[in-house]
C-alpha positions in Angstrom: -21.8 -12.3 -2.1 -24.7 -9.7 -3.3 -23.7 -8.6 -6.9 -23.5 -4.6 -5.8 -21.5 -3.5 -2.3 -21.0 -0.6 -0.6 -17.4 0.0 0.0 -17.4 3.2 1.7 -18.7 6.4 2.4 -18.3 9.8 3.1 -21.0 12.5 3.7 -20.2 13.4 -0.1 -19.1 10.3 -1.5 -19.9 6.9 -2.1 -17.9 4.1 -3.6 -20.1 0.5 -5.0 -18.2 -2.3 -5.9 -20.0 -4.3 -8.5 -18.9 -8.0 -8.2 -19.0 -9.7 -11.5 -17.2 -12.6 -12.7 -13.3 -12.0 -14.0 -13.7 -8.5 -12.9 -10.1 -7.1 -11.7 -9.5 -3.7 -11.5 -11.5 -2.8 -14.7 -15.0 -4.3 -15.6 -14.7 -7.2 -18.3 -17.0 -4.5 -20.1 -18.7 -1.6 -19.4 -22.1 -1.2 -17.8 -24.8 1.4 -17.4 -25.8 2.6 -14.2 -28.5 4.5 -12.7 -28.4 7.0 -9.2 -31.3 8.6 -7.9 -32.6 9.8 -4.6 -34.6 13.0 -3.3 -34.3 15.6 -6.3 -31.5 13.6 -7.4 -31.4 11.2 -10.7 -28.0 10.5 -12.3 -26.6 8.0 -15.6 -23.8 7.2 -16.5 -21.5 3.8 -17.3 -18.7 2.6 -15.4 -15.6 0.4 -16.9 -14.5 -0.2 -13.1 -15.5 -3.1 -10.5 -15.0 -0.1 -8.0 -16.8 2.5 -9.1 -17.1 6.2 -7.2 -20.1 8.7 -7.4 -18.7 12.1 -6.2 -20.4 15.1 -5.3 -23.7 13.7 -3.0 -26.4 15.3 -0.8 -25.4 14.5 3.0 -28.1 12.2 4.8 -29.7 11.4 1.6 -31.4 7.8 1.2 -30.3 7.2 -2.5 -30.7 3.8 -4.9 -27.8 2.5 -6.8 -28.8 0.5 -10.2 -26.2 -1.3 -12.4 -27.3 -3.1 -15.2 -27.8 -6.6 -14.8 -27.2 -6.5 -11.0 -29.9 -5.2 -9.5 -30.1 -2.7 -7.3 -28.6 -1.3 -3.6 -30.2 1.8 -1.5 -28.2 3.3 1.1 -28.1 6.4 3.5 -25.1 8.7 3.0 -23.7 10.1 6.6 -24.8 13.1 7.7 -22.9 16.8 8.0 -23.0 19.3 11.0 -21.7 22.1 8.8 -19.1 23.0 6.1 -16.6 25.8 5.2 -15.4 26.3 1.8 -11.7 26.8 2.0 -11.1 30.7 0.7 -7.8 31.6 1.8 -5.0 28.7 2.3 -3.5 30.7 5.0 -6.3 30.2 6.8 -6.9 26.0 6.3 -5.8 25.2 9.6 -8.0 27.3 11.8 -11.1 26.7 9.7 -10.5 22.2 10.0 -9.7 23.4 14.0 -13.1 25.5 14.5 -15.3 22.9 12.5 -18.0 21.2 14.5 -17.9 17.8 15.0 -18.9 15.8 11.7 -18.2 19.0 9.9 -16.4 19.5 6.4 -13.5 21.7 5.2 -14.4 22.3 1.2 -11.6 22.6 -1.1 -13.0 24.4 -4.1 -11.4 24.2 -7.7 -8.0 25.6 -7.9 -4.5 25.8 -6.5 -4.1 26.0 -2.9 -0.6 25.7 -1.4 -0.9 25.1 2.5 1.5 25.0 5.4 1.4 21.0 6.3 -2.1 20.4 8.0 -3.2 18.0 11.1 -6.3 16.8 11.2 -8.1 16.5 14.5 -10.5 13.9 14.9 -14.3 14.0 13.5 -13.3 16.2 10.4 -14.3 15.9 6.4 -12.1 17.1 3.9 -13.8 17.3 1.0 -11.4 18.1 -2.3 -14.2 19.5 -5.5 -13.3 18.5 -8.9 -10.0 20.5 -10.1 -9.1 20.9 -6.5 -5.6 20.9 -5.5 -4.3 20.7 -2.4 -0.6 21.5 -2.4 2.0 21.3 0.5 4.8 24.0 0.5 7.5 24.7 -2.0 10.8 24.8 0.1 11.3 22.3 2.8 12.2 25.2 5.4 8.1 25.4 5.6 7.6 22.0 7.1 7.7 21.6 10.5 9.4 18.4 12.0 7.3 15.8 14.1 9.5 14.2 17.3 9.7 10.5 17.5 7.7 11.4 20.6 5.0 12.7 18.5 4.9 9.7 15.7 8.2 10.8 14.0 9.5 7.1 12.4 12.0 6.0 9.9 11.9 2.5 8.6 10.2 0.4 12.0 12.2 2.7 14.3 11.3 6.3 16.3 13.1 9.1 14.5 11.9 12.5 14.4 11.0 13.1 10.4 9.4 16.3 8.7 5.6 16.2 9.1 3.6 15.5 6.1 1.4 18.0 3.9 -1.3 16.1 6.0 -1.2 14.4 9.2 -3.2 13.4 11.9 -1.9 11.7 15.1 -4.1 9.6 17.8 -7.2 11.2 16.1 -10.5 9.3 15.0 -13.3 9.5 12.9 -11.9 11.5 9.5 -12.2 11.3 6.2 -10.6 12.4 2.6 -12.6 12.3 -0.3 -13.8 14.0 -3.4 -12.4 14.2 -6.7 -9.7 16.2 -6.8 -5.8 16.4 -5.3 -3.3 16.3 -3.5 0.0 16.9 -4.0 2.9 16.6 -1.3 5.8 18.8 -3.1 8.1 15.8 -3.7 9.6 17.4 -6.6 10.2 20.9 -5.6 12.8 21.7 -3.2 15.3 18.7 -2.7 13.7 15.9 -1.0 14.5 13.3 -4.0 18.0 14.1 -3.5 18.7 12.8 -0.1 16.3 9.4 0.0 18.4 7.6 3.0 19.6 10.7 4.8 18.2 13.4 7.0 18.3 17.3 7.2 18.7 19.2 10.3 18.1 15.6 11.5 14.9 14.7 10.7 14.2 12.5 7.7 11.8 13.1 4.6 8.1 13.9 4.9 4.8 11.5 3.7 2.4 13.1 1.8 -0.3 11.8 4.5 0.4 10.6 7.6 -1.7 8.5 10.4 0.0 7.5 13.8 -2.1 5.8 15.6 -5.6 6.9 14.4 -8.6 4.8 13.8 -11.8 4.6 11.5 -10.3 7.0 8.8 -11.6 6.6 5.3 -9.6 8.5 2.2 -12.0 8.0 -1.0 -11.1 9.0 -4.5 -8.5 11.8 -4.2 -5.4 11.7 -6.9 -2.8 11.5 -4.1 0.8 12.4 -6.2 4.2 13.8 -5.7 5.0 12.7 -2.1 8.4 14.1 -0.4 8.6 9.8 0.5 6.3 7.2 1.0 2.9 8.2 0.3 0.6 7.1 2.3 1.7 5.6 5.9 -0.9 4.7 8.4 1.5 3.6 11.6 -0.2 1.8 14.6 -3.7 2.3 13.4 -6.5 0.4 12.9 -10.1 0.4 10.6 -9.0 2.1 7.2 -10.5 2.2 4.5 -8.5 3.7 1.0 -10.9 3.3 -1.9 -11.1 4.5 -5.2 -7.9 6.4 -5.3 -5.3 7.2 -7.6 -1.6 7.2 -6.4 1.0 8.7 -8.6 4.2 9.0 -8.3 7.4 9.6 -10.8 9.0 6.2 -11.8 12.7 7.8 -10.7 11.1 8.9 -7.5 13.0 7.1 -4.8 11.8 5.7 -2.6 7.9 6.6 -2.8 6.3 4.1 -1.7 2.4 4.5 -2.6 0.5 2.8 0.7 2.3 1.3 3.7 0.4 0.2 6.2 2.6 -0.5 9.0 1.5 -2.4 12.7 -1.9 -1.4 11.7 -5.2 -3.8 11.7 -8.3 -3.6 9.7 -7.4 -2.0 6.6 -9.1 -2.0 3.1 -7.5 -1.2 0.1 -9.9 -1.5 -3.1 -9.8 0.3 -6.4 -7.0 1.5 -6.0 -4.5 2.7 -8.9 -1.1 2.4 -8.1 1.9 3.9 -10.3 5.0 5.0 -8.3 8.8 5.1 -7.7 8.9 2.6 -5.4 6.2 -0.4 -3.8 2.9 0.1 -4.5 1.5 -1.7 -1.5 4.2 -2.4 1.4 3.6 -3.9 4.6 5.3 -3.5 7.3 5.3 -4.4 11.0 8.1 -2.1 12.7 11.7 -3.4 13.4 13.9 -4.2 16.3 16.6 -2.0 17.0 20.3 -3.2 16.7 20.3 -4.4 20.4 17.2 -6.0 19.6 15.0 -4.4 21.7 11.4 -5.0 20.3 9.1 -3.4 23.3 7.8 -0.9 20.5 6.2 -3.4 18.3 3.2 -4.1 17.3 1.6 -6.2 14.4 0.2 -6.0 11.2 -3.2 -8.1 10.7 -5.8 -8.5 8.8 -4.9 -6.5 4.8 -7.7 -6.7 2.4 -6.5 -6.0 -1.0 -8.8 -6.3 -3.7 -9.4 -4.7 -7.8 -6.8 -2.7 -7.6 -4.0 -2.0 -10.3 -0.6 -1.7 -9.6 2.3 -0.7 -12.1 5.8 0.2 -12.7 7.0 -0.2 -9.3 9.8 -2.2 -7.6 7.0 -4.6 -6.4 3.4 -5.2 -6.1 2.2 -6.1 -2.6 5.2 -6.1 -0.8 5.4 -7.8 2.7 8.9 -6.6 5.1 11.3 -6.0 5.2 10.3 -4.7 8.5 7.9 -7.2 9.8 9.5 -8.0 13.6 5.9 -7.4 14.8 4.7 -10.0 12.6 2.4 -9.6 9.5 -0.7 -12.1 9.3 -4.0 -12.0 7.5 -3.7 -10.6 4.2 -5.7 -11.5 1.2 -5.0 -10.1 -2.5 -8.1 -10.4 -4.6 -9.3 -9.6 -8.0 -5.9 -7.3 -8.9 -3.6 -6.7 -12.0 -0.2 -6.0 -11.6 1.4 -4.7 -14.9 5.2 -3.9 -15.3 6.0 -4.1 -11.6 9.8 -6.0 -10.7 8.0 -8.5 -8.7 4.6 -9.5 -7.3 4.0 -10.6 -4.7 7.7 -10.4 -2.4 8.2 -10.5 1.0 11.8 -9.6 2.5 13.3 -10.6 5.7 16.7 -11.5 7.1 18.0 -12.6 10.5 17.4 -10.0 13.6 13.9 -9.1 13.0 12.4 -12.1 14.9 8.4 -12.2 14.1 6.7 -13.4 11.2 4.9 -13.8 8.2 1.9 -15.9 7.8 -1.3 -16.3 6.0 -0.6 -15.1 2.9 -3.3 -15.3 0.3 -3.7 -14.4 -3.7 -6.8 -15.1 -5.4 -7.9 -13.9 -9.3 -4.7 -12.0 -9.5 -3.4 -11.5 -13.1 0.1 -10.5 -13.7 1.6 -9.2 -17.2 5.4 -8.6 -17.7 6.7 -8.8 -14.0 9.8 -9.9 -13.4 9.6 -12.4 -10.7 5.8 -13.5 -9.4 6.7 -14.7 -6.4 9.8 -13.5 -4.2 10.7 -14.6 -0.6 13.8 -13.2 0.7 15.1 -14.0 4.4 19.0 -12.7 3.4 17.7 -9.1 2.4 20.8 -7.2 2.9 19.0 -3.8 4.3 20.2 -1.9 6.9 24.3 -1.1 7.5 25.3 -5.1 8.0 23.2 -6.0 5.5 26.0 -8.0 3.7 27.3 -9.5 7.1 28.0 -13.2 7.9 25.1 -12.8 10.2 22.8 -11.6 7.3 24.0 -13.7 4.7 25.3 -16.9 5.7 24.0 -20.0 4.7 25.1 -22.2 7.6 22.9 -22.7 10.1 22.5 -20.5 13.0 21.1 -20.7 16.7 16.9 -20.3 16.6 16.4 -17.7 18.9 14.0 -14.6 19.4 15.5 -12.8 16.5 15.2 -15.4 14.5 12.3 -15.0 11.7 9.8 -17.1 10.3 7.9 -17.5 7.2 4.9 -19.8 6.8 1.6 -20.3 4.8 1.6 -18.4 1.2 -1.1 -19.6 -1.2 -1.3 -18.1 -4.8 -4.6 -19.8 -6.5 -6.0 -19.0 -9.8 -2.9 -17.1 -10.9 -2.6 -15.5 -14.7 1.4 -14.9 -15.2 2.3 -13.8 -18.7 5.8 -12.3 -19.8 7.5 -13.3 -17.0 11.1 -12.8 -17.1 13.1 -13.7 -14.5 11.3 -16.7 -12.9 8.0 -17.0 -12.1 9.0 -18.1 -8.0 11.7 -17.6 -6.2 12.1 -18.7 -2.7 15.4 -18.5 -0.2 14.5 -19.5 3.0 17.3 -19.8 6.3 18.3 -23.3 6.5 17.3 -22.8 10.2 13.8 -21.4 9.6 12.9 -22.9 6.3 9.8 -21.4 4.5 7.0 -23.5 5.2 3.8 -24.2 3.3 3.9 -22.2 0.0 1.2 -23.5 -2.2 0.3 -22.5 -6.0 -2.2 -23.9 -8.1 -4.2 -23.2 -10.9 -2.0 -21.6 -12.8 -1.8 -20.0 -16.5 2.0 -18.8 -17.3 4.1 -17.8 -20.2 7.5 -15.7 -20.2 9.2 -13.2 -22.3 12.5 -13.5 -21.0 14.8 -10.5 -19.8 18.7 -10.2 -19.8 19.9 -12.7 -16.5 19.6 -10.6 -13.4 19.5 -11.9 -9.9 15.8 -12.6 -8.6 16.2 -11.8 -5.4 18.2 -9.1 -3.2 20.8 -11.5 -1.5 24.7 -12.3 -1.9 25.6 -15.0 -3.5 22.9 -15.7 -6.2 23.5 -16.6 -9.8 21.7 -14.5 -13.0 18.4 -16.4 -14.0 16.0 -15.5 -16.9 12.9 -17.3 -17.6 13.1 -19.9 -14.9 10.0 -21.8 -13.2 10.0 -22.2 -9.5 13.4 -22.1 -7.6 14.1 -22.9 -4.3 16.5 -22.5 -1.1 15.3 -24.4 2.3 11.5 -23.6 1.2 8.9 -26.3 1.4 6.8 -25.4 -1.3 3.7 -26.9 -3.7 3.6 -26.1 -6.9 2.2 -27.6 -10.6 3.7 -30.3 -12.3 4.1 -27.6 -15.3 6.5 -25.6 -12.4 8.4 -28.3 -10.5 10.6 -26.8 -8.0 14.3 -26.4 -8.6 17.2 -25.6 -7.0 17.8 -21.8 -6.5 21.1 -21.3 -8.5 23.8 -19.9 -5.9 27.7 -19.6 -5.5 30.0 -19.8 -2.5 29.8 -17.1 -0.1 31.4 -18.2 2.9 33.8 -15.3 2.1 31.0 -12.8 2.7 
């Protein structure tokens, strides 16, 4: 691995990751750094493995030096053209009349748009104190079909469009210093979070369905309506070097979920929301189980970002019908997030999960490490026999699967529910969980149930618990039983 790495880049933007030793999101300490270029020369020090230079001549060859690593030269793309952005009325006819490869600007200050879609080869460019703001009353959005990309939860439903959106396009980016805020807290979109208005259901801040090679670089994205960030059926993304904020009573806000999408990077990213910071889905099958939509979720690369206060840190499900495979967490912190790493399930998605991997992933005060969950009791017969029984059922197409979750080189401390645990159907155990190399201490909460499932008993500071999961763990974390009562009531 060469010791500096260009991540991305944007006519105007470049992000380097510098790859030292116990680096996570933040550098183990600080180090100087040189730019320079034609009548170009920049200092500075960085505290962060991924660190973003803003603000860059377009086609410029230019020579990255970070001290004791060496150095990197690279050519920044090219612009046909730019606008500066002087009117927010007019936003959508100057990102429509842009050349190819050209830029809209955002200069500093407040601009409150009508939701935007992006066509395809198009720069937005947001200048330091930029902010990019969608409307104040949801009357101003306009709603997307399901035949347009409109989706709620795996399934086609028409859903308000998002401050930004682009659909079957190719070739954009986001980047710059400034932000972007999607409204979530004016009007009253925190007040319905599973219902719909005038039958559509809540609005993203930025929305991809079924684009490719997009790159969003550096932008404070905060305040979405929903989920934040939800690339659907896409593939080669890049989000680097972002900051994702949302309230902690937000509901529902999701920061980044990439659903039946391939390809995608996520690096550098700071996470703080009301909801998942990463969650990745792969669509769902209806209630007649019809699955001709789907499509899956393959190859996530995760790596120095920072994720805390939300419900979970890389989530996986719970719609995953289309199966989710490939996905590597590296060189993260997770801080004050309910659980780590969890993946959620339950019988009548079909699909699966597989190939999980966490490397160099520090964890402090989580709740639960590790969750696997395949009695989630989402959708309206969540709590059903069907869902929640523990007898088992018939294998068939709907029928889902878990296999293949390492965690390696782990740092837990001030866990407080348990650091794993694991509830597998006892027809489709979970297969091949491995953790080793482990460093753990607790600070145990009051007893709460670790996982969303009938029929589980209050736990606090437990090891490694387990329900029809094969699963390899440290002699300092031998497997137990997964406390549970009777539910053959349910």
């Amino acid at each position: 691995m060469t010791q500096i790495e260009l991540l991305a880049v944007t006519p105007r933007v470049a992000a380097l990751r510098l790859n030292v030793p116990k680096a996570r999101y933040h550098l183990p300490a600080a180090r100087s750094w040189r730019l320079s270029g034609p009548a170009l020369v920049r200092a500075g020090q960085t505290d962060r493995a991924v660190t973003v230079l803003h603000d860059l001549p377009p086609g410029a060859v230019l020579v990255f030096e970070a001290e004791g690593l060496g150095q990197l030269s690279f050519t920044m793309p090219g612009c046909t053209g730019s606008v500066t952005l002087d009117d927010p009325t007019h936003a959508q006819s100057l990102l429509d009349n842009l050349p190819d490869g050209g830029t809209l600007i955002v200069p500093a200050g407040t601009w409150q748009v009508t939701p935007l879609l992006i066509p395809s080869d198009r720069h937005i460019y947001l200048e330091h104190g930029a902010r990019l703001m969608a409307p104040d009353h949801r009357a101003a959005f306009p709603i997307l079909t399901a035949e347009q990309g409109g989706s709620w939860e795996g399934l086609g439903e028409p859903c308000y469009r998002a401050v930004l959106t682009a659909i079957k396009a190719a070739n954009i980016t986001i980047s710059g210093p400034g932000l972007v805020d999607g409204g979530g807290a004016r009007g009253d979109w925190w007040t319905w979070p599973k219902g719909t208005r005038n039958g559509a259901r809540r609005a993203r801040l930025l929305h991809l369905i079924g684009c490719k090679d997009v790159t969003v670089l550096g932008p404070t994205l905060t305040n979405s309506p929903s989920w934040t960030v939800h690339p659907d059926k896409c593939r080669n993304l890049h989000f680097v070097g972002l900051s994702i904020q949302n309230p902690p009573d937000s509901p529902n806000t999701d920061a980044l979920n990439p659903e039946s999408s391939e390809d995608v990077l996520i690096a550098g990213v700071h996470f703080t929301t009301g909801d998942d910071c990463i969650a990745i889905k792969a669509g769902k099958r209806t209630d007649a189980g019809d699955g001709s939509h789907l499509a899956p979720t393959r190859n996530i690369q995760i790596t120095n970002c920072l994720m805390e206060y939300g419900h979970g840190g890389v989530v996986i499900g719970s719609e995953m019908s289309g199966t989710v495979s490939d996905v590597w967490v590296r060189q993260c912190r997770m801080v004050g997030t309910d659980r780590g790493l969890r993946i959620k399930t339950r019988r009548g998605r079909g699909g699966s999960v597989a190939r999980i991997h966490l490397s160099e992933v520090d964890f402090q005060n989580v709740g639960t490490v590790l969750a696997i969950n395949m009695h989630y009791f989402c959708d309206h017969d969540g709590h059903s026999p069907l869902v929640q029984s523990r007898d088992v059922l018939p294998v068939t197409a709907l029928t889902p699967h878990i296999h293949d979750i390492t965690l390696e080189r782990i740092s837990a401390h001030g866990i407080g529910l348990a650091f794993a645990a694991c509830l597998g159907l006892p027809e489709s155990p979970v297969r091949g969980v491995k953790i080793t190399q482990v460093t753990f201490s607790y600070a145990p909460m009051a007893p709460d149930v670790p996982l969303m499932a009938d029929g589980l008993l209050p736990v606090s500071a437990a090891g490694v618990l387990v329900a029809h999961c094969s699963i390899e763990a440290p002699d300092t974390l031998p497997p137990t039983p997964l406390p549970q009562k009777d539910i053959l009531s349910c």
